[in-house]
Every structure is written in C-alpha cells, then in structure tokens.
N, CA, C and O atoms as a CHARMM CRD file, in Angstrom:
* protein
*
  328
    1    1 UNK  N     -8.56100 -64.36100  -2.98700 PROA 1      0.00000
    2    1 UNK  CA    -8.61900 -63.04900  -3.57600 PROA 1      0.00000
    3    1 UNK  C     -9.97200 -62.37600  -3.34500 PROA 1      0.00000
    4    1 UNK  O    -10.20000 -61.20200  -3.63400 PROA 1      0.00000
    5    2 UNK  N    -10.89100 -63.26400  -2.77400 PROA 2      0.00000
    6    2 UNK  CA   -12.08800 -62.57400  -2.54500 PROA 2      0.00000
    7    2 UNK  C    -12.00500 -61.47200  -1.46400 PROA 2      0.00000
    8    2 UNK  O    -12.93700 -60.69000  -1.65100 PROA 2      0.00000
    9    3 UNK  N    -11.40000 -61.18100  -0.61900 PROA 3      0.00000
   10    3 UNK  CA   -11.21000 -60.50300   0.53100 PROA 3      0.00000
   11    3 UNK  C    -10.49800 -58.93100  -0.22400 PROA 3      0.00000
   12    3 UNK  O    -10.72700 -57.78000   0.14800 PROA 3      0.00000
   13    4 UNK  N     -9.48800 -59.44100  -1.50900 PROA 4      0.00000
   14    4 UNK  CA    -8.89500 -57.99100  -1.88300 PROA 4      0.00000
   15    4 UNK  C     -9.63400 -57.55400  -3.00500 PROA 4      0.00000
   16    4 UNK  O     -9.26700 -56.39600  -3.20100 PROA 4      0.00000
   17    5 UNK  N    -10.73800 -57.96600  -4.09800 PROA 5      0.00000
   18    5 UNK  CA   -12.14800 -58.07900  -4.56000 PROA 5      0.00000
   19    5 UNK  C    -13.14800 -56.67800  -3.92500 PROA 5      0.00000
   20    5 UNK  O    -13.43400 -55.58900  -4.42400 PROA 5      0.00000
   21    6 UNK  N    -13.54100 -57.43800  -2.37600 PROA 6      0.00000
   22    6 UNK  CA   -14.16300 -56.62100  -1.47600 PROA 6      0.00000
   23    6 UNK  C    -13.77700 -55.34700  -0.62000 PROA 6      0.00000
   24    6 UNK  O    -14.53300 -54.47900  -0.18400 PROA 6      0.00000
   25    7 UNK  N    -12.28800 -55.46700  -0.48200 PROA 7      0.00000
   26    7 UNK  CA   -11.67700 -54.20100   0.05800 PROA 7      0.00000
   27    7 UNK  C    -11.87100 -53.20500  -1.10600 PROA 7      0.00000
   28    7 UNK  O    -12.47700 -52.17000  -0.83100 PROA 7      0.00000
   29    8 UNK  N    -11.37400 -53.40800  -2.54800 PROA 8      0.00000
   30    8 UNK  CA   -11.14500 -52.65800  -3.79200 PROA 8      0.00000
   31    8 UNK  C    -12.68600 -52.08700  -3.83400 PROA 8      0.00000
   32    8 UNK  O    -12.90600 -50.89700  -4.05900 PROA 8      0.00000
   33    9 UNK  N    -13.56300 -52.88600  -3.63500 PROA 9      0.00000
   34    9 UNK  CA   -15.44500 -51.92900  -4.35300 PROA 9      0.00000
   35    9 UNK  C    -15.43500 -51.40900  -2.93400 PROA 9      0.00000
   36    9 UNK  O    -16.62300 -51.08700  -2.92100 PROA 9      0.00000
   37   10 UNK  N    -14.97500 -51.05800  -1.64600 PROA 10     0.00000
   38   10 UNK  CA   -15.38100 -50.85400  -0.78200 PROA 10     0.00000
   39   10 UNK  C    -14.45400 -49.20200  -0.99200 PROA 10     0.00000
   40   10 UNK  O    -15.30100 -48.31600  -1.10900 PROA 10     0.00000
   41   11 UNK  N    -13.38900 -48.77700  -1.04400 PROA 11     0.00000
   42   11 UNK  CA   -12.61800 -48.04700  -0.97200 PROA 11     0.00000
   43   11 UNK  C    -12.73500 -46.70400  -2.42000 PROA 11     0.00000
   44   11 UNK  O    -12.67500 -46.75500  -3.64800 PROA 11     0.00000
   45   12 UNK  N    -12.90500 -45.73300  -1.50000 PROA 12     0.00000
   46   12 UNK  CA   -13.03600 -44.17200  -2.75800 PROA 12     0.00000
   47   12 UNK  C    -11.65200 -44.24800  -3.71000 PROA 12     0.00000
   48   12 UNK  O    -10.49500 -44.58600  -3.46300 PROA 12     0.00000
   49   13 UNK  N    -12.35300 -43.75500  -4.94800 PROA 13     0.00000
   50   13 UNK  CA   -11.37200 -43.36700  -6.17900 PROA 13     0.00000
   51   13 UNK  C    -10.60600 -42.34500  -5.17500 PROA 13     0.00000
   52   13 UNK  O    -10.85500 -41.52700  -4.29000 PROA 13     0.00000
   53   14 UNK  N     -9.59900 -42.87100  -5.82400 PROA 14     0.00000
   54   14 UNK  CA    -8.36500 -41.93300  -4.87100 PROA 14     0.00000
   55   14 UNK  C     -7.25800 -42.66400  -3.70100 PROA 14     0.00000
   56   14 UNK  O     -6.10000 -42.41600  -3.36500 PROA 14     0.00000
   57   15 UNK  N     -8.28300 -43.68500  -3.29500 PROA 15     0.00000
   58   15 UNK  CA    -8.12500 -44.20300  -1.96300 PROA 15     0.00000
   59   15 UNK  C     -6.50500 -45.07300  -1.88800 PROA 15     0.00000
   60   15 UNK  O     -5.67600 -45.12400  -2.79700 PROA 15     0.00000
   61   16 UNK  N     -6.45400 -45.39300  -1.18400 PROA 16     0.00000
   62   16 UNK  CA    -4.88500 -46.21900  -0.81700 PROA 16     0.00000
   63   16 UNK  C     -4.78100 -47.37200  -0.28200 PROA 16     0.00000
   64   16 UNK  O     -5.26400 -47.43400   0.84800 PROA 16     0.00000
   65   17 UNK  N     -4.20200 -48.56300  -0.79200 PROA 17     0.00000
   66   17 UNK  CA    -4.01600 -49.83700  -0.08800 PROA 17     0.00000
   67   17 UNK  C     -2.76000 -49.77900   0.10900 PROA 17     0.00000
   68   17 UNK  O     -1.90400 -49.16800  -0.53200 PROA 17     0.00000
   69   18 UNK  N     -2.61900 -50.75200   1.46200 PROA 18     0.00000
   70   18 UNK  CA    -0.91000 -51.09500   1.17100 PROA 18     0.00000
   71   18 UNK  C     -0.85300 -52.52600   2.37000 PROA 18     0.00000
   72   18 UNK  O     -1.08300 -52.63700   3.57400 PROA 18     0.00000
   73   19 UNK  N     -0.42200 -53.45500   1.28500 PROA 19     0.00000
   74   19 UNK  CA    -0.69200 -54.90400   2.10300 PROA 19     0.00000
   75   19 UNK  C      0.89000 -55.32800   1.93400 PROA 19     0.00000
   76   19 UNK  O      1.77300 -55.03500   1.12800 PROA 19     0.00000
   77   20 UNK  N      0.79100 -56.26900   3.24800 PROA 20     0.00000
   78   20 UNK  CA     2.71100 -57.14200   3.14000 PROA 20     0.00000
   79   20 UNK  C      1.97800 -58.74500   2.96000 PROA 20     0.00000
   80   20 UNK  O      0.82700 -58.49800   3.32000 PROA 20     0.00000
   81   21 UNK  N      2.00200 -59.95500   2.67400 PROA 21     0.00000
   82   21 UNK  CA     1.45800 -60.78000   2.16300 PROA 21     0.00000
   83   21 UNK  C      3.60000 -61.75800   2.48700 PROA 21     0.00000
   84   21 UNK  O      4.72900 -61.34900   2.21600 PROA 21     0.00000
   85   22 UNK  N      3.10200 -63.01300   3.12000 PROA 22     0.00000
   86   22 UNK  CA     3.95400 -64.12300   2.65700 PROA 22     0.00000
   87   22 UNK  C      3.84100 -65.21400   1.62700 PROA 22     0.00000
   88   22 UNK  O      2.99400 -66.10400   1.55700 PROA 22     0.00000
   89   23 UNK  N      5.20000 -64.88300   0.58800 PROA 23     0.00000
   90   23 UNK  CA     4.92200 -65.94300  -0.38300 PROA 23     0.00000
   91   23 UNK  C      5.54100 -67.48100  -0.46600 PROA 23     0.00000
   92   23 UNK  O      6.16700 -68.04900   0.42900 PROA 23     0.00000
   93   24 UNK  N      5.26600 -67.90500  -1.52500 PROA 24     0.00000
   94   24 UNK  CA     6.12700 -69.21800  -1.35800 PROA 24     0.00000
   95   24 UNK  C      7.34300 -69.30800  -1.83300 PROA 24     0.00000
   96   24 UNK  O      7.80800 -70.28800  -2.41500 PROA 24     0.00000
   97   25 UNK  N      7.76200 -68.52800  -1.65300 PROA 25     0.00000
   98   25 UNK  CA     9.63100 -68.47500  -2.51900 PROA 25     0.00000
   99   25 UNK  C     10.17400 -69.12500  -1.07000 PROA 25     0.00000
  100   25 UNK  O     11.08300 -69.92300  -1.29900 PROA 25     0.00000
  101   26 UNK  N      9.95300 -69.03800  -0.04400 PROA 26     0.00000
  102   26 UNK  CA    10.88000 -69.22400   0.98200 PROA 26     0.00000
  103   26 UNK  C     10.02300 -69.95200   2.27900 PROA 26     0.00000
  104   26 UNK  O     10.20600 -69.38200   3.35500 PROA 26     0.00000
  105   27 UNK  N      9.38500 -70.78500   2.30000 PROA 27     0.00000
  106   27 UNK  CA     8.83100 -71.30600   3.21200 PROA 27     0.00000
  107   27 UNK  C      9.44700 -71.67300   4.52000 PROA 27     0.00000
  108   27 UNK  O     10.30300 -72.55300   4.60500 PROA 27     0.00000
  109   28 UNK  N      9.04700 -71.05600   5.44000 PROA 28     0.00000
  110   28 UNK  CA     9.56000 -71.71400   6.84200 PROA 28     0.00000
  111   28 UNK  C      8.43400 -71.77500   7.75600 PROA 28     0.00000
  112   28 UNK  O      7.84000 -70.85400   8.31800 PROA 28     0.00000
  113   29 UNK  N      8.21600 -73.26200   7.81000 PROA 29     0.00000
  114   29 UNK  CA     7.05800 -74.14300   9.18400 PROA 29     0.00000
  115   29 UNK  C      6.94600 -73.76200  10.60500 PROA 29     0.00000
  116   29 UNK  O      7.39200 -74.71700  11.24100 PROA 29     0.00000
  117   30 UNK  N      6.50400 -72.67400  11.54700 PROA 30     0.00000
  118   30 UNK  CA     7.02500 -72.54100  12.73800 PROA 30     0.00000
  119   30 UNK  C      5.76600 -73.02800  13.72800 PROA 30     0.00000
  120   30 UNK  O      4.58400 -72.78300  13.48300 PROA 30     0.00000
  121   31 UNK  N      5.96500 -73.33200  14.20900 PROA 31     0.00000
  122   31 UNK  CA     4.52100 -73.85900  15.42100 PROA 31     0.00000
  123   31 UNK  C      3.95600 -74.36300  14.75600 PROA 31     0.00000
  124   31 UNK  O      2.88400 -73.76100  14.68500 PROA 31     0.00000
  125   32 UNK  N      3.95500 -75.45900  13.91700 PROA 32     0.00000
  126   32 UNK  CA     2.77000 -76.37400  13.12300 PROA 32     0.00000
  127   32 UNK  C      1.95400 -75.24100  12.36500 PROA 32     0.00000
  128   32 UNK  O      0.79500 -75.64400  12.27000 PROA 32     0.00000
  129   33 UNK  N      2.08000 -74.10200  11.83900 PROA 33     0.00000
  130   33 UNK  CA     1.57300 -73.87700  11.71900 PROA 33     0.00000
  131   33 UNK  C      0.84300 -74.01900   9.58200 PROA 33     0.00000
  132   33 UNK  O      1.47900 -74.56400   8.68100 PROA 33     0.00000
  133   34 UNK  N     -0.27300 -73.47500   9.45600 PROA 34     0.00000
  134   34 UNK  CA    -0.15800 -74.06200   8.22000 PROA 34     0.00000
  135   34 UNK  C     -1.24900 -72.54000   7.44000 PROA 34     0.00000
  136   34 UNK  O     -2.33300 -72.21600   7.92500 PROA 34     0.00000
  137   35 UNK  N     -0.71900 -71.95200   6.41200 PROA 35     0.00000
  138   35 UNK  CA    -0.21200 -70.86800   5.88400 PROA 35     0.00000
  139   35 UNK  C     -0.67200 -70.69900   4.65500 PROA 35     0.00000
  140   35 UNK  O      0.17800 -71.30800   4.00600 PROA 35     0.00000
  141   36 UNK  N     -1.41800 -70.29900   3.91400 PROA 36     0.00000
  142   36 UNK  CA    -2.03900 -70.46200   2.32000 PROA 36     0.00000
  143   36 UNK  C     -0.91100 -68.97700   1.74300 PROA 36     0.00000
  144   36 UNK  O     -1.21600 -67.78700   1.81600 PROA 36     0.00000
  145   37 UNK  N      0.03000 -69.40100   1.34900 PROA 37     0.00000
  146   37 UNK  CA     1.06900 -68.66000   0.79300 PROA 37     0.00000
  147   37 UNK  C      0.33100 -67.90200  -0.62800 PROA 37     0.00000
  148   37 UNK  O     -0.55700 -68.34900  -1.35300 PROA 37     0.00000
  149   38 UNK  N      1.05300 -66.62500  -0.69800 PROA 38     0.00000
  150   38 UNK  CA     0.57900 -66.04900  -2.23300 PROA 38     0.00000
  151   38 UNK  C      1.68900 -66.81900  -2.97200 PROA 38     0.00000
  152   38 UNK  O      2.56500 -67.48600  -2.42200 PROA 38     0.00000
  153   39 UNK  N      1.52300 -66.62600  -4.34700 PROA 39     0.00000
  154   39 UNK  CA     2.08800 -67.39100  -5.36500 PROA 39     0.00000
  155   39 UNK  C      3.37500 -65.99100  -5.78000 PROA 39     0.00000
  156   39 UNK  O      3.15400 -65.18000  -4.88100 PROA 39     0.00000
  157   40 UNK  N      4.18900 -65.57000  -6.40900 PROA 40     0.00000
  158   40 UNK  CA     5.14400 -64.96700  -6.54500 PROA 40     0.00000
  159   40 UNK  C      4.32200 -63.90100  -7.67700 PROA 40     0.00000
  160   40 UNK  O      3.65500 -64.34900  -8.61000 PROA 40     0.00000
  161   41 UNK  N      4.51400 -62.31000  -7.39300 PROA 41     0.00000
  162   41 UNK  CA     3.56800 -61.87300  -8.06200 PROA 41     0.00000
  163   41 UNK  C      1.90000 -61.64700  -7.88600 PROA 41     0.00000
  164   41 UNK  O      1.27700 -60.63200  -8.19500 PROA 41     0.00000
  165   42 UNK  N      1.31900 -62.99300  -7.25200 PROA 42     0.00000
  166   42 UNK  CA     0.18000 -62.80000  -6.90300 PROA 42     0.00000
  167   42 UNK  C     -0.51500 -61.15800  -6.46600 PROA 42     0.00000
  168   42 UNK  O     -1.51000 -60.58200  -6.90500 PROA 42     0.00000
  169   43 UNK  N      0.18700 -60.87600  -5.74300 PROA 43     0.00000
  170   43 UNK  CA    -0.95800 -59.81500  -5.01000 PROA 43     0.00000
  171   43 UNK  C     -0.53200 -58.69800  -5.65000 PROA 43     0.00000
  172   43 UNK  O     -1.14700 -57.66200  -5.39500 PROA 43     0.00000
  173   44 UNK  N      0.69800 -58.63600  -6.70200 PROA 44     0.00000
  174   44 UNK  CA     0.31900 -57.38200  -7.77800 PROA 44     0.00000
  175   44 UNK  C     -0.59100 -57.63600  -8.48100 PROA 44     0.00000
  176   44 UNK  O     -1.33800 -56.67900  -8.68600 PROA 44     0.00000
  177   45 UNK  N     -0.87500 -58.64600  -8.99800 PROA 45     0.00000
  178   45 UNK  CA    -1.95600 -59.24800  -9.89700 PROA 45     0.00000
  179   45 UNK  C     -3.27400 -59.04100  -9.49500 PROA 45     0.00000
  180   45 UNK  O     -4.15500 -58.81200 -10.32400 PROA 45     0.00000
  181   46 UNK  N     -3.47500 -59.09800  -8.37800 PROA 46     0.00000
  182   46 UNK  CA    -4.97800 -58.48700  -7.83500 PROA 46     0.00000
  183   46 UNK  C     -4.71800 -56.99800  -7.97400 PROA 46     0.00000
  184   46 UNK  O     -5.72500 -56.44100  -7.54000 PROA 46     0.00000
  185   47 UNK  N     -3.91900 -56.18500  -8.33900 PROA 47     0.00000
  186   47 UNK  CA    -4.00800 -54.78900  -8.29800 PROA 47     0.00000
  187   47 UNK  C     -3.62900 -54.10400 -10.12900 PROA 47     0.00000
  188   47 UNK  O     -3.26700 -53.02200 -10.59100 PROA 47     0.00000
  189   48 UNK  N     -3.90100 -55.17800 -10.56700 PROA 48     0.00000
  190   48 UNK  CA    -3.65000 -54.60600 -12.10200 PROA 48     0.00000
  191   48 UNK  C     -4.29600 -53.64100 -12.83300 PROA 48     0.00000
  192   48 UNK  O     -4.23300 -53.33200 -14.02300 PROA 48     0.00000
  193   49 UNK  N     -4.99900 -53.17400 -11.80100 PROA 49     0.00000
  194   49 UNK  CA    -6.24800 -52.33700 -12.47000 PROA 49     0.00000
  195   49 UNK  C     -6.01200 -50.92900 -11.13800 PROA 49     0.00000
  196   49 UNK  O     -6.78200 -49.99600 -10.90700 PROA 49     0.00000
  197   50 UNK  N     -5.09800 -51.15200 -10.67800 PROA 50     0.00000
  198   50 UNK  CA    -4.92600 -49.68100  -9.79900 PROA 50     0.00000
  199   50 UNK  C     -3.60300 -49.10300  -9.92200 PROA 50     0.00000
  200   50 UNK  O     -2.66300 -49.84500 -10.20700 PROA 50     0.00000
  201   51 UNK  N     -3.38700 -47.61400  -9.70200 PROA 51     0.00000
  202   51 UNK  CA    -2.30400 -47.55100 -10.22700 PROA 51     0.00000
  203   51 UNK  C     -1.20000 -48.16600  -8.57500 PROA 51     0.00000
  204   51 UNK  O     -1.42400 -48.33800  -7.37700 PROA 51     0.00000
  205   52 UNK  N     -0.27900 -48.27000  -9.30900 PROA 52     0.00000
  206   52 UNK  CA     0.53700 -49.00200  -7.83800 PROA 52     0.00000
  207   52 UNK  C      1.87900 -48.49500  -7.91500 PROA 52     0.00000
  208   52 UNK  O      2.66400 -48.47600  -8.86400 PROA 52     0.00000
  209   53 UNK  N      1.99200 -48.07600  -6.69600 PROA 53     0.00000
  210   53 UNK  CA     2.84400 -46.66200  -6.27000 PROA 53     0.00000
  211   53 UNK  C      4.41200 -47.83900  -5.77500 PROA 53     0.00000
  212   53 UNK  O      5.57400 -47.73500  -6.16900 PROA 53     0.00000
  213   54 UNK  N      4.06300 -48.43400  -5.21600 PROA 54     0.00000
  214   54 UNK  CA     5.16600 -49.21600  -4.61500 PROA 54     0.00000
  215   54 UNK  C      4.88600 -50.75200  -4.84600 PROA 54     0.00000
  216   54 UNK  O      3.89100 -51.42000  -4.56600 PROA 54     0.00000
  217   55 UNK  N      6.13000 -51.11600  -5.46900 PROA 55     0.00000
  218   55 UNK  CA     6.15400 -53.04900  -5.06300 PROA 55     0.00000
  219   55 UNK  C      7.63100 -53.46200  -5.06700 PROA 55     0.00000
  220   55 UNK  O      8.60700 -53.09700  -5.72400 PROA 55     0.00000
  221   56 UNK  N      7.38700 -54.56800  -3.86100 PROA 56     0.00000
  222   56 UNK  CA     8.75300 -54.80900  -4.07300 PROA 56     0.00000
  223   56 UNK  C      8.75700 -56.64700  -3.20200 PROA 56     0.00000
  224   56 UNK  O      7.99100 -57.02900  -2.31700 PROA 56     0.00000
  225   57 UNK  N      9.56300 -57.20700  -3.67600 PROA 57     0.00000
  226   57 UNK  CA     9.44600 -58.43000  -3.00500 PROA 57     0.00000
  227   57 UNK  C     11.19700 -58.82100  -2.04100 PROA 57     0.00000
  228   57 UNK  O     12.33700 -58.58400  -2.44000 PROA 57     0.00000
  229   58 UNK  N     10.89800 -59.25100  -1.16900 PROA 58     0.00000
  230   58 UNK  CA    11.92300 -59.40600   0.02200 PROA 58     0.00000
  231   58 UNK  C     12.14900 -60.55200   0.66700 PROA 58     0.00000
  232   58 UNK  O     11.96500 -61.67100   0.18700 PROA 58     0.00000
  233   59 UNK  N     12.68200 -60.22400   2.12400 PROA 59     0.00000
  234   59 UNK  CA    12.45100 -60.99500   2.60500 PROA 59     0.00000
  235   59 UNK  C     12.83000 -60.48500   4.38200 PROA 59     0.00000
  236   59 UNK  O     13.58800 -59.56400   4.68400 PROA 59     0.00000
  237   60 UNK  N     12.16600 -61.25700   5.23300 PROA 60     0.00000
  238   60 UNK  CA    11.98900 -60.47100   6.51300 PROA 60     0.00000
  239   60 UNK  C     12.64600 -61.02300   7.21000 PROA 60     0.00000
  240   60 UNK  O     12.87700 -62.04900   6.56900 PROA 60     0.00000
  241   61 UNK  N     13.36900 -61.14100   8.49900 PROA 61     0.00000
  242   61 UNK  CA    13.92000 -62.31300   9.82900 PROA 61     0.00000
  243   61 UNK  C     12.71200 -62.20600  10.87200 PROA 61     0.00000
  244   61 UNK  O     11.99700 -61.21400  11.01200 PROA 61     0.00000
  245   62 UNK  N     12.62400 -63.30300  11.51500 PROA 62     0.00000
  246   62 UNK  CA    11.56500 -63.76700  12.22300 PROA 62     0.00000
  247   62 UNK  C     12.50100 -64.61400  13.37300 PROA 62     0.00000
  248   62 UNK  O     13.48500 -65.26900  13.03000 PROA 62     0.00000
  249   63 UNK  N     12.07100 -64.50700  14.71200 PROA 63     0.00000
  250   63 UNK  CA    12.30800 -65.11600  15.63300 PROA 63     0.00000
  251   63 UNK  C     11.28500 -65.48700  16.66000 PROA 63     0.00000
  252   63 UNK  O     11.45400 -65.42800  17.87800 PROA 63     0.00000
  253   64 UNK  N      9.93600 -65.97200  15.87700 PROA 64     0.00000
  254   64 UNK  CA     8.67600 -66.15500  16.37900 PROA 64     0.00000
  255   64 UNK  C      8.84500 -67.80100  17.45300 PROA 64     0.00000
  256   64 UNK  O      8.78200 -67.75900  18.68200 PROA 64     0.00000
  257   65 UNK  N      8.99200 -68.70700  16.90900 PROA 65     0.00000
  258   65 UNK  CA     9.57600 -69.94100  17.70400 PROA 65     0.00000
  259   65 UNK  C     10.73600 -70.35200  18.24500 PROA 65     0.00000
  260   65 UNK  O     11.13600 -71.45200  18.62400 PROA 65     0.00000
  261   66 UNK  N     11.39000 -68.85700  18.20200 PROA 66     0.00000
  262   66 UNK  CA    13.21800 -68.80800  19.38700 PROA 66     0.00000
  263   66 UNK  C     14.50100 -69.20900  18.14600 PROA 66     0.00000
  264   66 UNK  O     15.71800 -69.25800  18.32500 PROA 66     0.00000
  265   67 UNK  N     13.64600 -69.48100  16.76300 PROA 67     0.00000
  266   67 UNK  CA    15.07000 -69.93400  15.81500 PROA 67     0.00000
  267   67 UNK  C     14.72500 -68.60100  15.33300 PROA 67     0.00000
  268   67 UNK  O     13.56600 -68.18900  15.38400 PROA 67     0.00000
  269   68 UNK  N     15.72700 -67.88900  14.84900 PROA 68     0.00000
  270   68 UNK  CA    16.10400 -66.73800  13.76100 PROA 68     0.00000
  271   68 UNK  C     15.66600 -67.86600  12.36400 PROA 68     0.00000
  272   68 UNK  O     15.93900 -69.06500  12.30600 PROA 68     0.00000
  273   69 UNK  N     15.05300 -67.18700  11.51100 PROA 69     0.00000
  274   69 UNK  CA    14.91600 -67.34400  10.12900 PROA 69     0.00000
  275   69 UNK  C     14.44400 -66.28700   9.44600 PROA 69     0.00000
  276   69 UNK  O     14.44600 -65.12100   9.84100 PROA 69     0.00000
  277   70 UNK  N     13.84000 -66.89400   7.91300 PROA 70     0.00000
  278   70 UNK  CA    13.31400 -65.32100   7.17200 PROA 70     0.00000
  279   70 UNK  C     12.42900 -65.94600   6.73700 PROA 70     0.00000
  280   70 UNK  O     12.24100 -67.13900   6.97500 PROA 70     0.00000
  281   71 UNK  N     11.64000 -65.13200   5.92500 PROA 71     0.00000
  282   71 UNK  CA    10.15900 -65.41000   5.60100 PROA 71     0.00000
  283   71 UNK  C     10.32300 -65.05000   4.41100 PROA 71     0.00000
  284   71 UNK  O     11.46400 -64.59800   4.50300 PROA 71     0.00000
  285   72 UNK  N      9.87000 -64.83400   2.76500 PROA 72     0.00000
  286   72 UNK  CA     9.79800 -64.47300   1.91000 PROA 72     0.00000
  287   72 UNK  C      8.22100 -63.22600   1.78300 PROA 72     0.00000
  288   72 UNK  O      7.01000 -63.41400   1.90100 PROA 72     0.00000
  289   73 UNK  N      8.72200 -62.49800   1.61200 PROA 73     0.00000
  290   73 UNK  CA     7.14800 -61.45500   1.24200 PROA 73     0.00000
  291   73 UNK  C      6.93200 -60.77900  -0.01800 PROA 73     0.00000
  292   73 UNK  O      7.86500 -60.73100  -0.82000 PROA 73     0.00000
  293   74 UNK  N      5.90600 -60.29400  -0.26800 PROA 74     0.00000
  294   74 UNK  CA     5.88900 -59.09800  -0.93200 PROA 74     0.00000
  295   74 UNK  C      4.85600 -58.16500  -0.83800 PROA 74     0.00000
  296   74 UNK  O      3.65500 -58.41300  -0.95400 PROA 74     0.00000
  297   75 UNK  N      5.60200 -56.59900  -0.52800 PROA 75     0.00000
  298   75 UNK  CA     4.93800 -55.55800  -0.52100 PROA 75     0.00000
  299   75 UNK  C      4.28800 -54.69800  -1.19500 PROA 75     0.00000
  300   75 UNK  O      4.99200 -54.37300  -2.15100 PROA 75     0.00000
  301   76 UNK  N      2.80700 -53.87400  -1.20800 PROA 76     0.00000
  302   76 UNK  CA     2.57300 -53.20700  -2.21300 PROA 76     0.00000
  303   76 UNK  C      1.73600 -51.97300  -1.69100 PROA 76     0.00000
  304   76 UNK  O      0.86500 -52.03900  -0.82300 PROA 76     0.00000
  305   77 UNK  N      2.16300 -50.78100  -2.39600 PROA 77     0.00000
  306   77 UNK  CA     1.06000 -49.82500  -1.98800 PROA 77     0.00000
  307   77 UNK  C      0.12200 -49.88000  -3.50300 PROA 77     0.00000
  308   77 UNK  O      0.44000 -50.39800  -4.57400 PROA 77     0.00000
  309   78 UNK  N     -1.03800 -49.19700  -3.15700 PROA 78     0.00000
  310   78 UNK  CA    -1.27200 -48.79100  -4.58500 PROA 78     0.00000
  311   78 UNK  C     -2.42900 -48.41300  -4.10700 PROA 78     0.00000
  312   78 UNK  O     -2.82300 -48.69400  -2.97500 PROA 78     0.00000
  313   79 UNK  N     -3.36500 -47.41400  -5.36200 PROA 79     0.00000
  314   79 UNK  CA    -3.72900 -46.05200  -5.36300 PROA 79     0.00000
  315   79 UNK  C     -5.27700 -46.63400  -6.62100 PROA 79     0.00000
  316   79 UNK  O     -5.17400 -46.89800  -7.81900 PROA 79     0.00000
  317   80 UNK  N     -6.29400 -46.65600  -5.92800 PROA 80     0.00000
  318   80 UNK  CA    -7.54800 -46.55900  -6.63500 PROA 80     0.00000
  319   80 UNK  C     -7.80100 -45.83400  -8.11000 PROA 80     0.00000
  320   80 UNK  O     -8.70400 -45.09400  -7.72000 PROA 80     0.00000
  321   81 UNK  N     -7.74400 -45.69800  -8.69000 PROA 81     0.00000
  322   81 UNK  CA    -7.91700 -44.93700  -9.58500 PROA 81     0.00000
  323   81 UNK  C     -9.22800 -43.58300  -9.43100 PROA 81     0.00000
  324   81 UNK  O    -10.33500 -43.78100  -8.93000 PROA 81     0.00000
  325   82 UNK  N     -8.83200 -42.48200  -9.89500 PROA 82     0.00000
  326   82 UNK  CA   -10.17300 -41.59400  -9.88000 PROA 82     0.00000
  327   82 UNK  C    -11.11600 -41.66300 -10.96400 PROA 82     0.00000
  328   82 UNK  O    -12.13700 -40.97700 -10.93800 PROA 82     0.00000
C-alpha cells in the first residue's frame, strides 16, 4: 500500500485515480509466475478517505499461456477530495 500512500500525497484535490488490481478470490498460476494478490476489498480500503466514483469487482478471461481462463479483479475510480 505504500505505492497508493505516495500516488494519493502526490496528486491535486480534485484529481482522479483509477486502478484494476488482481485479487485472491480466483487464483490462476500461469508461467510460474508468482503474484502478491489484493485481499477482497483491499484497494477500496486504501481509498476510504476519497470520494470514489466507481467500484466494482469481476472477473476478466485471459489467454496469456494459450489456456483460456479468468482472473478475479477489482476496479476503482475515485476522486481526491477538494
């Protein structure tokens, strides 16, 4: 969370984020790869203090290693406060 910490003091009252983040509701391993998942909720939780225009949690298809699967995410815009 240090990275969304530093974006937030960096960005004008007014200003706009909007991050897509994979969580752990739905894990899928592709190329060895290895993944520090948000927790469900997490990355609204770093924005509790802005107002937040959009959230929504999903899920995506991926055909990155030739298998079709899905990924679990969640999306958010949200809005600095003035």
């Amino acid at each position: 969370m240090r990275l969304y910490r530093r974006l937030k003091s960096v960005t004008l009252p007014g200003g706009y984020h909007a991050h897509i983040v994979f969580t752990a509701e739905s894990v899928y391993v592709e190329k060895g790869e290895r993944i520090d998942y948000f927790g469900s909720g997490e990355l609204r939780g770093a924005y509790h203090d802005w107002r937040v225009i959009d959230h929504e949690r999903g899920m995506i298809s991926c055909a990155a290693d030739g298998l079709l699967h899905e990924h679990s995410v969640e999306r958010l815009i949200a809005q600095r406060p003035t």
